[in-house]
C-alpha positions as CSV (number, residue, x, y, z in Angstrom):
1,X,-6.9,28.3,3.9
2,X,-10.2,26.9,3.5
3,X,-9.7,25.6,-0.2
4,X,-6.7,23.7,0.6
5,X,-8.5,21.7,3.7
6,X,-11.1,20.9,2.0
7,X,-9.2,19.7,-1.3
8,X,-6.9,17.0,0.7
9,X,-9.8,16.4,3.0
10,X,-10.9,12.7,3.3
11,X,-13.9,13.5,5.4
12,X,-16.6,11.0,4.9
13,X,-14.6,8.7,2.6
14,X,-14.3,5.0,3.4
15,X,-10.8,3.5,3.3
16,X,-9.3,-0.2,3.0
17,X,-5.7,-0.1,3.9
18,X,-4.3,-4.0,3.6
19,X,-1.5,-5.0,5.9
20,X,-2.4,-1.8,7.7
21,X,-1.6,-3.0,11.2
22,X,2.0,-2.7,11.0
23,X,4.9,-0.6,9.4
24,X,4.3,1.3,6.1
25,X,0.2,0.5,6.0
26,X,-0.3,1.7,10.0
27,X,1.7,4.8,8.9
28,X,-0.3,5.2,6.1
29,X,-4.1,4.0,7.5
30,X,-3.3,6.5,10.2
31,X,-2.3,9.4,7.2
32,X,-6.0,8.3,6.1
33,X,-7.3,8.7,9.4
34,X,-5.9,12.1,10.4
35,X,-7.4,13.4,7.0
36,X,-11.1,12.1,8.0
37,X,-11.2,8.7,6.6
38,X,-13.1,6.1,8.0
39,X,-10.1,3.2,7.6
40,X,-10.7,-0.7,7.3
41,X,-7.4,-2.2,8.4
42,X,-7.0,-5.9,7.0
43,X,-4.5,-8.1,8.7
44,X,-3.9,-11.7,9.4
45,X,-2.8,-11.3,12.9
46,X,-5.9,-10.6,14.7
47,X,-4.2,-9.3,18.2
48,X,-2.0,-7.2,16.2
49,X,-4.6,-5.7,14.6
50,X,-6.9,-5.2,17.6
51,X,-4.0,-3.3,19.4
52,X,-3.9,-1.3,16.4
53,X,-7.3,-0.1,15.9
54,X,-7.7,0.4,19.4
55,X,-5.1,3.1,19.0
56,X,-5.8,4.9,16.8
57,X,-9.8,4.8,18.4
58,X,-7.9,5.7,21.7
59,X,-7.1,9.0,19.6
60,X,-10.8,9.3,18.1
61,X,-10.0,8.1,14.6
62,X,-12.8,6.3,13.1
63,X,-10.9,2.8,12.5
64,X,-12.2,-0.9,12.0
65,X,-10.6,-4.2,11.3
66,X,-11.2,-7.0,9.4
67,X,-9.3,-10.5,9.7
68,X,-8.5,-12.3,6.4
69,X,-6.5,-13.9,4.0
70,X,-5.9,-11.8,0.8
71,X,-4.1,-14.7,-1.7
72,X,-7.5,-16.8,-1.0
73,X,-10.8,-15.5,-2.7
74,X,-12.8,-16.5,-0.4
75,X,-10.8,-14.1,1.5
76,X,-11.8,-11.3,-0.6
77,X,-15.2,-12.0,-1.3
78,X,-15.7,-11.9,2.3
79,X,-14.2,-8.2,2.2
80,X,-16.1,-7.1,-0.3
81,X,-19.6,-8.6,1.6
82,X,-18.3,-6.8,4.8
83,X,-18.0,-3.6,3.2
84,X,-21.3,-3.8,1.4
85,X,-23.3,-4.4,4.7
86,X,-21.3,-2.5,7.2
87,X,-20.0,0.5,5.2
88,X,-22.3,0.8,2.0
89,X,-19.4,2.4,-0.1
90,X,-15.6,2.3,-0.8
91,X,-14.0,4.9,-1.6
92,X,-10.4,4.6,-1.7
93,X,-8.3,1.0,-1.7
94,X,-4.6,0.8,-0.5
95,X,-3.1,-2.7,-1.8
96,X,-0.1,-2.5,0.8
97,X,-0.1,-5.8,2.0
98,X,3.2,-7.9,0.7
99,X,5.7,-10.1,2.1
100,X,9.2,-10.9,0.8
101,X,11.3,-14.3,0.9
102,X,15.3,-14.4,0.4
103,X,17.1,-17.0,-0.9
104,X,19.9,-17.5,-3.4
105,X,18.2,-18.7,-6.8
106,X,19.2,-22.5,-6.7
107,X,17.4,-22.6,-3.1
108,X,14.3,-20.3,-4.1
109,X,11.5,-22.7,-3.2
110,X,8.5,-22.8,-5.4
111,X,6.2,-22.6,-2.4
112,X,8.0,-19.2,-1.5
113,X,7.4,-17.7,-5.1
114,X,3.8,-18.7,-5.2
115,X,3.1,-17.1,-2.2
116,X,5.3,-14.1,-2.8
117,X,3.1,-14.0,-5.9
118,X,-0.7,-14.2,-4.2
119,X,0.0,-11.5,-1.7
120,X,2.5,-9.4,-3.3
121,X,0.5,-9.1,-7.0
122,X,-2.8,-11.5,-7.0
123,X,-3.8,-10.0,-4.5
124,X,-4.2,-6.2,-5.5
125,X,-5.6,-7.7,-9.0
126,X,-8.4,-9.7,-7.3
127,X,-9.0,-6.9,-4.7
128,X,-9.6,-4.3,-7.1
129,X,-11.6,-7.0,-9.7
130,X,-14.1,-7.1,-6.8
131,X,-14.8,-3.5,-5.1
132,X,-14.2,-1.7,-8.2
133,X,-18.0,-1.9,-9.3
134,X,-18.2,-0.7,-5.5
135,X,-16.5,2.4,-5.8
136,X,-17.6,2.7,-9.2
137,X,-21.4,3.0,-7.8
138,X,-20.5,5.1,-5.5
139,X,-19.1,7.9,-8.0
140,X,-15.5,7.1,-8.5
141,X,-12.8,6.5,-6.1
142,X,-8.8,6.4,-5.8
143,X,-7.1,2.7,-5.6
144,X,-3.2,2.9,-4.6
145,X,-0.6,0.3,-5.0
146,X,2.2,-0.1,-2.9
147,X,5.3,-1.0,-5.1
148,X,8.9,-0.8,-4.3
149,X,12.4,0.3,-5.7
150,X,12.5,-3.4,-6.5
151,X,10.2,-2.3,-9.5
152,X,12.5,-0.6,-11.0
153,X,16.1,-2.0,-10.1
154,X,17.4,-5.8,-10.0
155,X,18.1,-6.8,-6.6
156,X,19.3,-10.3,-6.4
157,X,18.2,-13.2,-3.9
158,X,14.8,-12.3,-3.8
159,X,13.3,-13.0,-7.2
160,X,9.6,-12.9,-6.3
161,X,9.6,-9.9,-4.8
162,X,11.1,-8.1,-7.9
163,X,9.1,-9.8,-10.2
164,X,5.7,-9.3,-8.3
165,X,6.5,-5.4,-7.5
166,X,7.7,-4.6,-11.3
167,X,4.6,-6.1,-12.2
168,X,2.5,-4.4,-9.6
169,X,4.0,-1.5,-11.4
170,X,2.6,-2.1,-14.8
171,X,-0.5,-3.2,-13.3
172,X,-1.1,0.0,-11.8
173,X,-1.0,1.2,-15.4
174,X,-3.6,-1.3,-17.1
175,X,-6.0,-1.0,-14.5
176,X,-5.8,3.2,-14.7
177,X,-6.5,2.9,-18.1
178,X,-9.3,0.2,-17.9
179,X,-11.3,2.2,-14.9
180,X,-10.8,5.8,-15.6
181,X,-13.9,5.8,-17.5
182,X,-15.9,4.7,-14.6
183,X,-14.2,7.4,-12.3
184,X,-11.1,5.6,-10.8
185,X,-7.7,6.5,-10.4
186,X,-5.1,4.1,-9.9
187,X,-1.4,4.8,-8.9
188,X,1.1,3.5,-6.9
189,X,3.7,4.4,-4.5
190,X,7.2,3.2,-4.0
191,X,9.1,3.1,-1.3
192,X,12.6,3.5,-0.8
193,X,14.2,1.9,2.0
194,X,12.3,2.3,5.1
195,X,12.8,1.4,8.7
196,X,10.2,-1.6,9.3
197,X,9.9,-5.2,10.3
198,X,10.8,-6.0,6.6
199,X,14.4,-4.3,6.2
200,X,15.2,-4.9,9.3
201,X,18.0,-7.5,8.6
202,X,19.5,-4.8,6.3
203,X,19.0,-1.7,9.1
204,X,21.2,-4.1,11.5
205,X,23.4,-4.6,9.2
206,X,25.9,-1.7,9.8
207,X,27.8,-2.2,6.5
208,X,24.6,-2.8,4.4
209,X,23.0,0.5,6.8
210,X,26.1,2.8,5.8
211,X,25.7,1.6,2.1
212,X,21.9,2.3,1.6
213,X,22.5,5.6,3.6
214,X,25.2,6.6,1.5
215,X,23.0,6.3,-1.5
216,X,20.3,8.0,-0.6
217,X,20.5,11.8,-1.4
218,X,18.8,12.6,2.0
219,X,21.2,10.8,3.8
220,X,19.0,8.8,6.0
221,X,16.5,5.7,5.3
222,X,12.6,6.7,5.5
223,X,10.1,5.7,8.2
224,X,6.5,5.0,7.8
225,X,4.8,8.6,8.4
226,X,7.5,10.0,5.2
227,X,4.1,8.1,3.1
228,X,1.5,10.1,4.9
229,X,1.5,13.1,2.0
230,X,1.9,11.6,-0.6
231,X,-1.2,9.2,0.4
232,X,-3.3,12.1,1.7
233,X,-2.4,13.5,-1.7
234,X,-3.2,10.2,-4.0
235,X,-6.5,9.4,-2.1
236,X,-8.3,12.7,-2.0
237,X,-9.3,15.2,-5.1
238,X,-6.2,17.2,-4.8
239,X,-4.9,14.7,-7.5
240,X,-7.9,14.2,-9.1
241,X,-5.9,14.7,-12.4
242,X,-3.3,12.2,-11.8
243,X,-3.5,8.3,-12.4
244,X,-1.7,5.7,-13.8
245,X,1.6,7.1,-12.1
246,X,4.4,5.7,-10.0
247,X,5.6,8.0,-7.3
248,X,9.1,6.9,-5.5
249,X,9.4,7.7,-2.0
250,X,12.9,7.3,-1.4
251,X,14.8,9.8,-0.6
252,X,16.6,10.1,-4.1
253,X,18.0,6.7,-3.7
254,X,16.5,5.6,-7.4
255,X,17.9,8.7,-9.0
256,X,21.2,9.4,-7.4
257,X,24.2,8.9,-10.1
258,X,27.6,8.2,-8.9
């Protein structure tokens, strides 16, 4: 099937994956990978990030890393200089990167809402302000947000998070609308409840396991490669119809009644 290969092929494409050197972005920079992306993992923690790129080159995937700090701009303009010199193009963005801080709401710090606020929403905004005219000169491109279930339903004791995902959500939406004429899609993916560093206070949880388990129509919680289609699918030109949309990965947790 000839067609179908080459229409979810990634093959010379250049790929920024944020927070890619751990849970849901390594399971999604390596979907990028395995399609023929060249992928740009971002992290913080440089000696996790070296052990990840060295695994995937172990397996002959074309990865790189670069160290730095998405909530500063000096961060991203050093990206964005990177990219220029060393790639020459960008192709696809994956704003993944996010962090999440619980608290009960008379305890919620301001420190932990700012923060929760750069990375988790600032972040994808000033990324996309600054390789946009990138991609854009480079024919077009596909930028994907990672959102959450959070964007959709209340979930208490973590206010940031909710508030920074629901508005990654409409985000997604302006900034479709603003760069489809210059050849960009922009969508976004949520996740469901996933087995990673992030939930895993709530997987060890056996009552609060049973619970999300329970409501989720496939009966179990997702791991990181149950994103590898639907990235494939948002990043290459077999959606090259489809932007400004919110795709749930979760199971049927969001729409499961009573």
């Amino acid at each position: 099937m000839p067609y179908l290969d080459n229409l979810f092929s990634l093959s010379g494409k250049i790929a920024i994956v944020t927070g890619g050197n751990r849970g849901l972005g390594k399971g999604i920079s390596e979907a990028l990978l395995r399609a023929g992306a060249t992928v740009v993992i971002i992290g913080t923690n440089v000696e996790r990030t070296k052990v990840a790129v060295t695994e995937f080159n172990t397996q002959e995937l074309d990865a790189h890393s670069f160290q730095c700090d998405i909530a500063d701009p000096k961060g991203i303009n050093a990206l964005t200089d990177y990219i220029q010199k060393s790639h020459g193009r960008l192709d696809i963005l994956v704003n993944n990167a996010g962090i999440t801080q619980s608290a009960p709401l008379t305890e919620y710090t301001d420190e932990a809402w700012d923060l929760t606020l750069k990375v988790d929403l600032y972040a994808p905004f000033a990324l996309t302000r600054t390789l946009s005219p990138l991609m854009e000169s480079c024919g077009g491109g596909s930028i994907i947000n990672i959102t959450s279930i959070s964007a959709e339903r209340g979930v208490s004791g973590n206010p940031a998070y909710a508030a920074a995902k629901g508005g990654l959500r409409q985000l997604t939406k302006a900034l479709a609308d603003e760069l489809a004429p210059k050849g960009i899609r922009v969508n976004s993916i949520g996740p469901g409840y996933m087995r990673t560093d992030m939930t895993s206070q709530s997987w060890e949880n056996p009552e609060r396991r049973t619970k999300v388990t329970e409501k989720t129509m496939l009966g179990r919680w997702g791991v990181p490669a149950d994103l590898a289609g639907v990235a494939v699918l948002l990043a290459s030109d077999a959606s090259s119809y489809i932007t400004g949309q919110e795709i749930y990965v979760d199971g049927g947790w969001l729409a499961k009644g009573m």
